[in-house]
Every structure is written in structure tokens, then in C-alpha cells.
C-alpha positions as CSV (number, residue, x, y, z in Angstrom):
1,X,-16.7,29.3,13.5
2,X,-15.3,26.1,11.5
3,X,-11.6,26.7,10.8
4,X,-11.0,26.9,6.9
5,X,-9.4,23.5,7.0
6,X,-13.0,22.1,7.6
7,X,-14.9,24.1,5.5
8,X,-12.7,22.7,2.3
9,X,-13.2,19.2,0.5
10,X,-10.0,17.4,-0.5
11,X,-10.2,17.1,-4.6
12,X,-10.9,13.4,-5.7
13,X,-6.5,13.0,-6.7
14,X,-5.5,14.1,-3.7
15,X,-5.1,11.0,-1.8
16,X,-3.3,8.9,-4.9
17,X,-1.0,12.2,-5.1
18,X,-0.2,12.2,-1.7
19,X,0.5,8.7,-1.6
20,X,3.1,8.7,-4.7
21,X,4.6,11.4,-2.5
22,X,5.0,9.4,0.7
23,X,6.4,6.2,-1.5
24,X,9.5,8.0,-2.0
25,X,10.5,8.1,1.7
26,X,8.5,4.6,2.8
27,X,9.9,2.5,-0.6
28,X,13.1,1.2,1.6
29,X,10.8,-0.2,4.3
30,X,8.6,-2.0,1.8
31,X,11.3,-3.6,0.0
32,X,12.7,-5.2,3.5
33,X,9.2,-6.4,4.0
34,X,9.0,-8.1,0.6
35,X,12.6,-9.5,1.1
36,X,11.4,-10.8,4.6
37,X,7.9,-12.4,3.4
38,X,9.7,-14.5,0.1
39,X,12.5,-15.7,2.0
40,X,13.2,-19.1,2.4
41,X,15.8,-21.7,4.3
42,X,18.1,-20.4,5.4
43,X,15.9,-17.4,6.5
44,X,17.6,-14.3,7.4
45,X,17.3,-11.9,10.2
46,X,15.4,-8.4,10.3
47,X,18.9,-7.0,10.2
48,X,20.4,-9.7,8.0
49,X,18.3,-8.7,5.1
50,X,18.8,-4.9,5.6
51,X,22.4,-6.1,4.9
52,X,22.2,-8.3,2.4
53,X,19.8,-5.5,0.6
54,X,22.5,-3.3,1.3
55,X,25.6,-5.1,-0.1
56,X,23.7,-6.5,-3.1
57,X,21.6,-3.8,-4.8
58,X,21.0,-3.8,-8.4
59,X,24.2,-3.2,-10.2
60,X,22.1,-0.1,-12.6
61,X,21.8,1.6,-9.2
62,X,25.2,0.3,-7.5
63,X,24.6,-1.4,-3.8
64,X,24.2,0.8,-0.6
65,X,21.9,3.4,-0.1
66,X,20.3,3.1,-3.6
67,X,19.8,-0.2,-3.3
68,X,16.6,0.3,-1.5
69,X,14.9,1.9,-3.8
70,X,15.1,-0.9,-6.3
71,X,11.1,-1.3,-7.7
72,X,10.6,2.5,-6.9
73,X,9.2,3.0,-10.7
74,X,6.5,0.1,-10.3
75,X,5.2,1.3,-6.4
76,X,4.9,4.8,-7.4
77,X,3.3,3.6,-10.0
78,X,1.0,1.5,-7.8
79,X,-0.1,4.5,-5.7
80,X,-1.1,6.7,-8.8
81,X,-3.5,3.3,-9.9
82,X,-4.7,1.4,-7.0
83,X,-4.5,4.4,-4.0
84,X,-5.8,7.2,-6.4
85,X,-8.7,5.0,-7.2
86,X,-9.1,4.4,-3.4
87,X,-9.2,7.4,-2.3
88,X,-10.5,8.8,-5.2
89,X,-13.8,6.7,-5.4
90,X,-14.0,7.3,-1.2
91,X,-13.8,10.6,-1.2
92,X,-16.0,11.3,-3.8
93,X,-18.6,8.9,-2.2
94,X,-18.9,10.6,1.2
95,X,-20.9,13.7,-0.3
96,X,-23.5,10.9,-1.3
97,X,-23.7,8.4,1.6
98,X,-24.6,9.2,5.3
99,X,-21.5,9.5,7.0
100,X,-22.8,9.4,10.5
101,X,-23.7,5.4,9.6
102,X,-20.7,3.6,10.1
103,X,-22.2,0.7,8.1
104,X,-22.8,3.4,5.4
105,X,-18.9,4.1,5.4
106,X,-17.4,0.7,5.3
107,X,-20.0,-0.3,2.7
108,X,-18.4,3.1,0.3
109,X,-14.6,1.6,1.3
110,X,-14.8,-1.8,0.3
111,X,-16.5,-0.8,-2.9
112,X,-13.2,2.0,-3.2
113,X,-11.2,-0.8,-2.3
114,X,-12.3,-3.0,-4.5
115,X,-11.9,-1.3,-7.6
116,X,-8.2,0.1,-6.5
117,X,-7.4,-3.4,-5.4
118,X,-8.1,-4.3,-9.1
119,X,-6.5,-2.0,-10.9
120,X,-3.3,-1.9,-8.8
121,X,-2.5,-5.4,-9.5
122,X,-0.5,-5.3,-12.9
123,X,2.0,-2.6,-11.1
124,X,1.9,-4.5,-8.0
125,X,3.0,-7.4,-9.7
126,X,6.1,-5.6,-11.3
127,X,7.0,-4.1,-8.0
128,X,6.9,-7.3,-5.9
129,X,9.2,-9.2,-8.7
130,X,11.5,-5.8,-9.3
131,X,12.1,-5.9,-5.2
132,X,12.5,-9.4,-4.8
133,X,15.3,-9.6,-8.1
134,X,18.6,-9.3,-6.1
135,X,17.8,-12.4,-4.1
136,X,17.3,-15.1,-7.0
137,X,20.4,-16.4,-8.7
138,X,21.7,-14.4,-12.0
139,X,20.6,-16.7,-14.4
140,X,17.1,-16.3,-12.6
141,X,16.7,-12.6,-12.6
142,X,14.5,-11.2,-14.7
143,X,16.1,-7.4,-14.9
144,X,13.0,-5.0,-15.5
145,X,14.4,-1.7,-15.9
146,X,11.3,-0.2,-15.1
147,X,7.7,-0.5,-14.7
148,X,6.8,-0.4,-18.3
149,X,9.7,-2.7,-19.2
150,X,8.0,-5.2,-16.7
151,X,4.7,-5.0,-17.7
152,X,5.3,-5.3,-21.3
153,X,8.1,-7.9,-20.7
154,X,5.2,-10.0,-18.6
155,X,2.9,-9.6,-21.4
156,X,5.0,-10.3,-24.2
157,X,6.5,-13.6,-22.3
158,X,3.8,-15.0,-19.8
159,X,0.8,-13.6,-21.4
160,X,-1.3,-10.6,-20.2
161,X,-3.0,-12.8,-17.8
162,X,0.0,-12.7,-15.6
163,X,-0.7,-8.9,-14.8
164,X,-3.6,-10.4,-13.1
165,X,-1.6,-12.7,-10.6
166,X,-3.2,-12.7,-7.0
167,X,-5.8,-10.5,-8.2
168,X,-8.3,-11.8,-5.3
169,X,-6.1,-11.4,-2.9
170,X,-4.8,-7.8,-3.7
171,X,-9.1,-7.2,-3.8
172,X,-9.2,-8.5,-0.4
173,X,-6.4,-6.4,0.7
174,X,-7.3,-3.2,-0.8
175,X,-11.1,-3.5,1.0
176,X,-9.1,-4.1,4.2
177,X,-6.9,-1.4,3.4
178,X,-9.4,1.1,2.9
179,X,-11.9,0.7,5.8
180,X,-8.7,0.3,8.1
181,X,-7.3,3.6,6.9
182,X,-10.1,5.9,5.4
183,X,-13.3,4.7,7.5
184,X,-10.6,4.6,10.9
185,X,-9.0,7.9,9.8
186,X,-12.6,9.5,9.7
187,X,-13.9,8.2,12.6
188,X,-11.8,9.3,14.6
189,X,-11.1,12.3,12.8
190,X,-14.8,13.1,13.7
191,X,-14.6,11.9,17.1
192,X,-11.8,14.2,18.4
193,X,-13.5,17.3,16.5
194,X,-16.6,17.1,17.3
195,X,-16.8,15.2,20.8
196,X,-13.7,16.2,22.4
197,X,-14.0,19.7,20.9
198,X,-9.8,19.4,19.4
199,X,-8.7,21.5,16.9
200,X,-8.4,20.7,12.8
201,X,-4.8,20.8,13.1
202,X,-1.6,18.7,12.3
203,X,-1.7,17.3,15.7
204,X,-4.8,15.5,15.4
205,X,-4.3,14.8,11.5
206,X,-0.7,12.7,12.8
207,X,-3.2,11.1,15.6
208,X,-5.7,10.3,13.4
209,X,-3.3,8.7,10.6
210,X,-0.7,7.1,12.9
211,X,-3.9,5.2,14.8
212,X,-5.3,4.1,10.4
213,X,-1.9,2.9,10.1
214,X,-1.6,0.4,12.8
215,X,-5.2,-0.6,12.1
216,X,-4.0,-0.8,8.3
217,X,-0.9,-3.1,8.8
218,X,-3.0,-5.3,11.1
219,X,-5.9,-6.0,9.2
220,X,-3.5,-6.1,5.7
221,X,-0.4,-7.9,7.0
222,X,-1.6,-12.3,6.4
223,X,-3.5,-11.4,2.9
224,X,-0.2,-9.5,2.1
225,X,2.3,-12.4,2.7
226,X,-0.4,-14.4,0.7
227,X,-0.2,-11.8,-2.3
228,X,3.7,-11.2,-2.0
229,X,4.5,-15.3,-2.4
230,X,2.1,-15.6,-5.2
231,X,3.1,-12.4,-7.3
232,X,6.9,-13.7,-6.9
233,X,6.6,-17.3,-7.4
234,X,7.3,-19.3,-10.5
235,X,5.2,-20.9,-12.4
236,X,3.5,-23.8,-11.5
237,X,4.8,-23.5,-8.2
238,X,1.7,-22.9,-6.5
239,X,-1.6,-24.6,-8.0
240,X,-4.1,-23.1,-5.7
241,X,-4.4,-20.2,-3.1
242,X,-5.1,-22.8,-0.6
243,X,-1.8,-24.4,-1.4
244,X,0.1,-21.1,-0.7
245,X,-2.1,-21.0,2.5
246,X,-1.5,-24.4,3.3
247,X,2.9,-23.6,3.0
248,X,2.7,-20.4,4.9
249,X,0.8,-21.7,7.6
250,X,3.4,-24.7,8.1
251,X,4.4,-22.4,10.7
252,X,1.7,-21.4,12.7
253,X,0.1,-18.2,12.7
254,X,3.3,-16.2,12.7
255,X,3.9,-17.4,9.1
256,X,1.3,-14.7,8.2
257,X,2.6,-11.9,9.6
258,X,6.2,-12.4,8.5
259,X,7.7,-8.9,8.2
260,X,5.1,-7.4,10.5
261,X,7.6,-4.9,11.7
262,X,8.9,-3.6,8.5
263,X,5.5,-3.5,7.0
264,X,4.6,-1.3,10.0
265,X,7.4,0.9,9.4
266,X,6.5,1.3,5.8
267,X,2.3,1.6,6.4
268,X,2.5,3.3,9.0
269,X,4.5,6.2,8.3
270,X,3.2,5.9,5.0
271,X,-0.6,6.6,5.8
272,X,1.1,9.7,8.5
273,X,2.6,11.3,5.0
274,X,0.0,10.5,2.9
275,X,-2.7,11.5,5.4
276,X,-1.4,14.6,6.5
277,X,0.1,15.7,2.7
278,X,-3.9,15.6,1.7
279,X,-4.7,17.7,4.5
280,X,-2.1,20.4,3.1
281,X,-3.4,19.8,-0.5
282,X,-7.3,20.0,0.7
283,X,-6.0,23.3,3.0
284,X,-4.5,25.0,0.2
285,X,-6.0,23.8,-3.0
286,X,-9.1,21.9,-2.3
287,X,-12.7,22.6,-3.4
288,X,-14.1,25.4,-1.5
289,X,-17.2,25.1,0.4
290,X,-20.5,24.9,-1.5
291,X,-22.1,27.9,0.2
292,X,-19.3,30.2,0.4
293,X,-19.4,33.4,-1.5
């Protein structure tokens, strides 16, 4: 007999919910890894930045502790756009595709991904410039207060095509994003129920989500430094994505994964949370099965 965990379907907000839930305890991590990705010479260590993050937070929120949630308006307001669109369009799909074809799958998550990569960029934008404020010069700072405050500053000063900055990327990256986390979180989901016999329990959700996350943080990490330096650059900095290629990669390979390990901290428990919060939203308040009486 199928526990009632299975026999429920999570509802098509669930996933952007859960996500704007997990922000508030991975928003530190992402910050570090923005702070990490834009620096320049002299570059700071891993703990060198914590620091400096630390000692230097926006003076609205006073430095320590709160400092680390400076952009927290904008990425909460990322995940209820770009992640509930995701995981919305995904999860909604799967009752109309053939799950047990894997092509079937990635096909449905790059078309979710698409679309949430789109319309996550205007936030995104606002959140990489709101975290990345402390560490230009004063008369540089641009001081949103929030996410509306940034996006209509943007439009009202750079022109609403700004919202759109690094839109291909952040496509790209959402379409990573989602097969590396939905299509990897079902698989193997599926795999551990139904040929290794587990249980549907929390065990195998944190299993399940912690293996999407490092999948995620691979697959995302070189198009996100790509999107981070082009969101936070000036203008007429950077003329072409190959040019912002061309300057990471004066490095070598490692350029692309700068702040690896903070982006890992922040994805990966990120997708745990957000994973295993929609498994206690579809438990408890998801649709109930089709045949049921």
C-alpha cells in the first residue's frame, strides 16, 4: 500500500513557496558568493570577505549579523518569480509527459527553466547590485532600499531594458538549474522507491535533495560568475558576453568557479529546505489523488 505521501501531488506554488522559505536561512551564503565572484585586486580570502561583510553592512541595517541579509527583499523576491515559475511549470508538466523517459523530463525542465530564468532576471538584477553595494566606494553606491525601489530606480535611470541585463545567461542557468535539481531530485527519488524498495520518508527526501544540490552548484556555478559580473558591472564596461568570458577566464578554469564553496553552502542547503519543505506542503496540503474517494 503506497504511503499517503505518494498518493498526493504537490500544488503547482509549492516549490516557489518553499523556496522563499529556504532564502531566509541560505541569503548569508549567497551574498559571500556574490562578494567572492565580483571581487577584484586585491582579492580577499573566503574568510576575509565574511569579515569585511561583517564589519561593513549597510548602515539601514547596522554591520554584524544583519549585514548578511543585505538584498534579502530582491532574492525572496527572485524565488516567488523565477523558482515558482520553475517548479511551477515542472510540476505541472509531469502529469502530461512520460516520466519514465528521461529525455521526456529534461525536455519539460529546460522549457520550466527557461521561462523562470526569464522572468527572474529584473529581481535578480536588483539582488546582485543590493549585495554587492557595501564594496563600491560611497559616492558609487547606488542605495536601493528595497526591491521595488531598485527596479523602479533602474527603470527610471538606465531604462527598462536594464531589468533585462544577462538575460541569456540567467536562461542558460535556470535550464541547468532545473534538470540538475528537479529531473536529479526525481530520478533518484524514483530510483530509491521503487528499485531499492526505501521508504517516502524525510530520509530519502534529504538524500534525494542534498545529491540535486551538488549536481545544481556544479552544472550552475561558471554561467553564474558570468551572470553575477555582468548584472554588477557598469556600464560600458563589458561590450560583449565573450569579453566577460574572455576576463574571467584570464585565470584558467578556476575563474569560473570562483566562490564554489559558498555557492555550495547556499544551493545546497537551499534545495535540502526547499526540497523537503514541498514534501511537507504536498503531505499536508497537496492535491489528493485522482481516484480517491
Amino acid at each position: 500500500m503506497l504511503m499517503e505521501s505518494q498518493k498526493r501531488s504537490p500544488r503547482w506554488y509549492f516549490g516557489g513557496l518553499s523556496s522563499a522559505a529556504a532564502v531566509n536561512i541560505t541569503h548569508p551564503f549567497d551574498l559571500i558568493k556574490v562578494h567572492l565572484q565580483t571581487q577584484q585586486l586585491p582579492r580577499k580570502s573566503l574568510w576575509q570577505t565574511v569579515l569585511h561583510i561583517y564589519e561593513n553592512g549597510d548602515r539601514c541595517l547596522c554591520s554584524g549579523l544583519l549585514g548578511f541579509y543585505q538584498g534579502i527583499s530582491a532574492s525572496i523576491a527572485r524565488q516567488l518569480t523565477a523558482t515558482m515559475a520553475r517548479f511551477g511549470i515542472y510540476e505541472t508538466g509531469k502529469c502530461h509527459i512520460d516520466s519514465s523517459k528521461i529525455s521526456h523530463s529534461i525536455a519539460l525542465a529546460m522549457s520550466a527553466g527557461f521561462v523562470g530564468g526569464l522572468v527572474g532576471v529584473p529581481n535578480d538584477v536588483v539582488n546582485v547590485r543590493m549585495q554587492n553595494d557595501m564594496k563600491l566606494p560611497p559616492d558609487q553606491q547606488r542605495n536601493y532600499k528595497h526591491v521595488f525601489d531598485g527596479l523602479f530606480r533602474i527603470v527610471q535611470e538606465e531604462g527598462a531594458g536594464k531589468l533585462l541585463t544577462g538575460a541569456p545567461v540567467a536562461i542558460g542557468r535556470g535550464m541547468l538549474l532545473t534538470i540538475s535539481q528537479n529531473v536529479v531530485y526525481d530520478t533518484s527519488k524514483s530510483y530509491l522507491l521503487r528499485e531499492l524498495q526505501f521508504d517516502d520518508n524525510i530520509g530519502v527526501h534529504f538524500t534525494c535533495s542534498l545529491t540535486s544540490g551538488g549536481c545544481a552548484t556544479l552544472a550552475t556555478q561558471p554561467l553564474d560568475v558570468v551572470k553575477t559580473r555582468l548584472m554588477n558591472a557598469k556600464a560600458g564596461k563589458y561590450d560583449s558576453y565573450l569579453s566577460v568570458i574572455t576576463h574571467i577566464g584570464r585565470t584558467g578554469p578556476v575563474g569560473f568557479f570562483k566562490g564554489f564553496i559558498p555557492a555550495f553552502a547556499r544551493i545546497g542547503p537551499h534545495t535540502v529546505l526547499t526540497f523537503l519543505i514541498m514534501e511537507q506542503l504536498r503531505l499536508h496540503f497537496g492535491h489528493p489523488p485522482v481516484n480517491s474517494n
